[in-house]
C-alpha positions in Angstrom: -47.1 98.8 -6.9 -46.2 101.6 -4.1 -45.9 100.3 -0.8 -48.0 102.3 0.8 -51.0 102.3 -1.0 -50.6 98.5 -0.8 -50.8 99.0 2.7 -53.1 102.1 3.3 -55.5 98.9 0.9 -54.7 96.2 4.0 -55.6 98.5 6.5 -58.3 100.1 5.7 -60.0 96.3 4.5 -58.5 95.0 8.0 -56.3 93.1 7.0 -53.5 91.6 9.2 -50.0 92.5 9.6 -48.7 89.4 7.7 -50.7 90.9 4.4 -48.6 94.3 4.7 -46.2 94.6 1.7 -43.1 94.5 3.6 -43.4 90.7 4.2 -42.5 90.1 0.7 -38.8 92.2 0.9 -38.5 89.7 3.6 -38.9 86.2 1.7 -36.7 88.0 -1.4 -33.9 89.2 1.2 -34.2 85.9 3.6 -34.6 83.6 1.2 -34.1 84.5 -2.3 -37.8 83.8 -3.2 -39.1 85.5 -6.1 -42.2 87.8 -4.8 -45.0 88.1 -7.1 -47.8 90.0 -5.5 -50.8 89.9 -7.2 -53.3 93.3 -7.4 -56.7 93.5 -8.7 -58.6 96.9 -10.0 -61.5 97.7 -10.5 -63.2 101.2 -12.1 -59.8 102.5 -11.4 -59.7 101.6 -7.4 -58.0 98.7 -5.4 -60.4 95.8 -5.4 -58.1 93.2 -3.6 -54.2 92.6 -2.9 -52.5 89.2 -2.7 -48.9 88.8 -1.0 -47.4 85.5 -2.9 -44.0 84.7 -3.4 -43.0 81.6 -6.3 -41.5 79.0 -4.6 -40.3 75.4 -4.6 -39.3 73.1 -7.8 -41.5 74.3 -10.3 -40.5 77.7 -10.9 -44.3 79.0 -11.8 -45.7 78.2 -8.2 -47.4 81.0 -6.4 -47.5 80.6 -3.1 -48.9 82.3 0.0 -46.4 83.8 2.1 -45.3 80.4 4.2 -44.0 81.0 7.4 -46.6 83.5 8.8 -50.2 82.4 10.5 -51.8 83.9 7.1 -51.7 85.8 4.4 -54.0 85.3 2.0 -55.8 87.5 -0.3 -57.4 91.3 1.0 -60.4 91.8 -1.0 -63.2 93.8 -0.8 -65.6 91.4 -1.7 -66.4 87.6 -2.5 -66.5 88.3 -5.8 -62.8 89.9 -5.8 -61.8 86.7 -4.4 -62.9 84.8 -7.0 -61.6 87.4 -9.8 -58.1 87.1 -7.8 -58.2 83.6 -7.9 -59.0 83.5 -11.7 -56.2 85.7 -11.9 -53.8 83.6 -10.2 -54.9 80.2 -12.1 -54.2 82.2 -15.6 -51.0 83.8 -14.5 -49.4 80.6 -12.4 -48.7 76.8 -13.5 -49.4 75.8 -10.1 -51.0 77.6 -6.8 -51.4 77.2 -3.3 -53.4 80.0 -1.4 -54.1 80.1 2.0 -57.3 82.0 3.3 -59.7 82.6 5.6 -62.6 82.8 2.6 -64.5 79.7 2.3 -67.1 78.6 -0.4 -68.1 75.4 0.8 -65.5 73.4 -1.1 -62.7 73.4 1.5 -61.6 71.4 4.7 -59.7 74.0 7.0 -55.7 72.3 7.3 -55.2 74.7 10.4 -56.8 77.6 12.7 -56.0 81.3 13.9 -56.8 81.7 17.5 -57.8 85.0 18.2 -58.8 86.7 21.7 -61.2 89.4 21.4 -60.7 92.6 24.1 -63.9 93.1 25.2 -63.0 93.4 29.1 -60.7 95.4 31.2 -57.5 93.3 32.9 -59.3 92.0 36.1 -62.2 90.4 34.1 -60.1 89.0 31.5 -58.4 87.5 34.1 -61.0 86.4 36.7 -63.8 85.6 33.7 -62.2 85.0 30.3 -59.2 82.4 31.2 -60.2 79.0 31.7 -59.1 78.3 35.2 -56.1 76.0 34.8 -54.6 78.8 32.9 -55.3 81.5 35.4 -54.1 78.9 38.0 -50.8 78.6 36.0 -50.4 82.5 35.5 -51.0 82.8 39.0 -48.1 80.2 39.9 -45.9 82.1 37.5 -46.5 85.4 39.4 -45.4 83.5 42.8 -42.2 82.9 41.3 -39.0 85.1 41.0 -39.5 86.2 37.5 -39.5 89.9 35.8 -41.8 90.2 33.3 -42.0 93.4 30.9 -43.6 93.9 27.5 -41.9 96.6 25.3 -41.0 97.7 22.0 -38.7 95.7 20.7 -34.7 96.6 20.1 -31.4 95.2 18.1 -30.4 94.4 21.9 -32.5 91.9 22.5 -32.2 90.0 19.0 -28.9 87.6 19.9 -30.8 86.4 23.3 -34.2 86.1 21.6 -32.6 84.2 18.3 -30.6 82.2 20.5 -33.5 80.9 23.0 -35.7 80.3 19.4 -33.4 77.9 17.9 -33.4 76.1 21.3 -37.0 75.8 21.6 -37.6 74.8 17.4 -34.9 72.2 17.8 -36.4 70.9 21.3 -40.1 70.2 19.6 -38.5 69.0 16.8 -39.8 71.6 13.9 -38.3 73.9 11.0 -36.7 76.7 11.8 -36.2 80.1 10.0 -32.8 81.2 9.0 -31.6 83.6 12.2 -31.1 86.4 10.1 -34.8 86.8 9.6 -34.8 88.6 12.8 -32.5 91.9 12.3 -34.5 92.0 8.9 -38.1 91.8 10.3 -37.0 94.5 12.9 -35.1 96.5 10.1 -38.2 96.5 8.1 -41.2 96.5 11.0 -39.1 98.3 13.6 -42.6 100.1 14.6 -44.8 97.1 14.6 -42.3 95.0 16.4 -42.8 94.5 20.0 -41.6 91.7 22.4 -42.4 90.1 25.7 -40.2 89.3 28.3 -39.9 86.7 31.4 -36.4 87.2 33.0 -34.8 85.5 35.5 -31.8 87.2 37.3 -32.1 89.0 33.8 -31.8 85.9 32.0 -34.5 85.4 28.8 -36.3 82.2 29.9 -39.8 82.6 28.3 -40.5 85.2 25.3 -42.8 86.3 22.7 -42.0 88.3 19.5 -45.5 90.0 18.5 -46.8 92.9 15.8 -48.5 95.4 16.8 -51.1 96.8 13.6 -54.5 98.1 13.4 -55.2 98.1 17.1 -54.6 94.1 17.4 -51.6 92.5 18.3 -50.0 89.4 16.5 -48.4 86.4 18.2 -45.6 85.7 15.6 -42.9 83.5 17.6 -42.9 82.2 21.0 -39.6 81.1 23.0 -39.0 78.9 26.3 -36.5 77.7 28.3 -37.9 74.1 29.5 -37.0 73.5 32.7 -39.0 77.1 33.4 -42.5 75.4 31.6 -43.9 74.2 34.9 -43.3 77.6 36.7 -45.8 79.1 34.7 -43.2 81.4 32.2 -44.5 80.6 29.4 -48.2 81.7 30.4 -46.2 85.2 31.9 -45.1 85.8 28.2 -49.0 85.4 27.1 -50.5 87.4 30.3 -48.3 90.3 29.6 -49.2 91.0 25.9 -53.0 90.5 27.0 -53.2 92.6 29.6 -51.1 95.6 27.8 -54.1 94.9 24.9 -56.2 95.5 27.7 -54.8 97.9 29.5 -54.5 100.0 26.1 -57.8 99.7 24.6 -56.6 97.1 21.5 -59.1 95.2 19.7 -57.8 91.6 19.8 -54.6 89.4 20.6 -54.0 87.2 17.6 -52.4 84.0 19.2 -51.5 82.6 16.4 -51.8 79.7 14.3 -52.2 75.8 15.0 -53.4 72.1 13.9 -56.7 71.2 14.5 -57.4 69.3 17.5 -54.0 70.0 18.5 -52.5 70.6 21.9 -50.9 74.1 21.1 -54.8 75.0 20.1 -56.0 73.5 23.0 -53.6 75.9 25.1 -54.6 78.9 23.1 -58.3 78.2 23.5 -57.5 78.0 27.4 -57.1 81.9 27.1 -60.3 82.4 25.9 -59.3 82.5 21.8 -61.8 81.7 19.2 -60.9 79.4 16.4 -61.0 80.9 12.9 -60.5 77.8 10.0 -57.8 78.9 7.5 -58.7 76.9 4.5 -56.2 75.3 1.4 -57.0 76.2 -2.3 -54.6 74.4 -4.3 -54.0 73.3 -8.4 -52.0 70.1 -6.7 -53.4 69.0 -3.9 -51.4 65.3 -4.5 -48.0 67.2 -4.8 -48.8 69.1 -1.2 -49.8 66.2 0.4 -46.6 64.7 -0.6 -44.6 67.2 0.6 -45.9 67.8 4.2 -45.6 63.3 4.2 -41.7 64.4 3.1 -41.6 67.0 5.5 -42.7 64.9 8.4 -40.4 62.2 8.0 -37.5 64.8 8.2 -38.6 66.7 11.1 -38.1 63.2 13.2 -33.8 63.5 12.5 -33.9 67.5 12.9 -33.5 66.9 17.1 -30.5 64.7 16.5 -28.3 67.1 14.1 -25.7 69.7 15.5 -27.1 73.0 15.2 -25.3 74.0 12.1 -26.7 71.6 10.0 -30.3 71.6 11.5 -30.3 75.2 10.5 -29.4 74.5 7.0 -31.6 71.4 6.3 -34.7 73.6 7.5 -33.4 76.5 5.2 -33.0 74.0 2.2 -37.1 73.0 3.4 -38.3 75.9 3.3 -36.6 77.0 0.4 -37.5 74.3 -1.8 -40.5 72.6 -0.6 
């Protein structure tokens, strides 16, 4: 299917920036996955979109694209859900979609935390932010830390790469393979857009966001630890709000985390609203598995030199 027309399809439905087409160049050239988008018509018109990849053992398993907040189906309906779904069961051995859409048969495994704009900078500040958070934004502010949120550039990739493997490695999670960042910028160079807290020009605390449909997407957030309690982090945050603000943007997407969590407990702090994301699946048993599987490896990923920690989470991803 043409790319744009795909993407004229998410936009206009508002979808998010993780449903545009160009996500699935990304898992073939990253990864090697297989993409297999799935597109439903109806009377001759676009009725709903699906960005899937196949991935894992069984070489028939669709899969939602996995290392972005969601990205489930675009439909213009209920109904097309269901038709897409139908479509996906007849076409795939196995499936495992990832969506927004409920019927009443699903517990949500995780939630989008997503801040609306509905105030100017001052209010959002003084009225929206619980006050520990404005009391650690504040503290950051005190400090001697620059602060700047910009499009993003090749120049900043090695220092933002960089800090990112320090922080995945320090909380002890997967990472992506580094060169998913000169791709994402080669192929969203106009969405991309980063936020920056220096000090004495350094890169201590930093966000990598997309900018699409007047909302603007949380997609990777770096720290350097020892800068935590100076409030950096919350600079990195504050500075993407208030240019959503300042620009007249309808929402700040956050991003994604485990229920009752304490990374959705901080996003909530900013004033967020919890959205479930809910699991359809042909193999519930088998995903279950996997995530016990994945677990269990995530507690030796803090103890392995940096080479191999980047391999074993490429070999996770790739295969799980």
């Amino acid at each position: 299917m043409d790319k744009n027309i795909w993407d004229q399809f998410v936009k206009k439905n508002d979808g998010s920036v993780y449903q545009l087409y160009g996500w699935q160049n990304i898992c073939r050239e990253v990864f090697g996955y297989d993409p297999s988008p799935i597109v439903l018509t109806q009377n001759g018109a676009i009725s709903g979109t699906f960005p899937g990849i196949k991935r894992g053992w069984q070489k028939n398993n669709f899969v939602s694209l996995p290392f972005v907040d969601w990205a489930g189906p675009v439909v213009t309906c209920g109904k097309s859900f269901r038709q897409l779904m139908s479509k996906i069961s007849k076409q795939f051995s196995s499936w495992e979609v990832f969506s927004l859409l409920n019927f009443g048969f699903n517990i949500p495994v995780y939630q989008i935390f997503e801040l609306a704009i509905n105030s100017d900078y001052s209010t959002i500040l003084a009225k929206v932010y619980h006050h520990k958070t404005r009391n650690m934004v504040s503290k950051g502010k005190r400090q001697e830390f620059g602060v700047d949120f910009r499009q993003l550039t090749v120049e900043d990739l090695p220092e933002f790469s960089s800090l990112y493997l320090k922080t995945m490695k320090k909380i002890g999670t997967l990472c992506l393979p580094l060169k998913i960042f000169p791709a994402l910028l080669k192929e969203f160079s106009s969405h991309s857009f980063v936020s920056r807290v220096t000090f004495r020009e350094k890169l201590v605390a930093g966000l990598w966001t997309f900018i699409f449909n007047q909302k603007i997407y949380v997609w990777a957030n770096v720290s350097e630890e020892k800068f935590l309690s100076q409030g950096a982090n919350y600079l990195a945050y504050d500075a993407v709000i208030k240019f959503a603000a300042e620009n007249n943007f309808k929402a700040v997407i956050l991003g994604a985390s485990s229920v009752d969590s304490s990374q959705g407990f901080f996003k909530e702090r900013w004033g967020a609203k919890a959205y479930p994301v809910f699991l359809y699946s042909s193999c519930p048993t088998v995903i279950s598995r996997r995530w016990e599987f994945l677990k269990i490896l995530k507690i030796f990923l803090k103890i392995l030199p940096d080479s191999l920690y980047v391999k074993c989470s490429h070999l996770a991803w790739r295969f799980s």
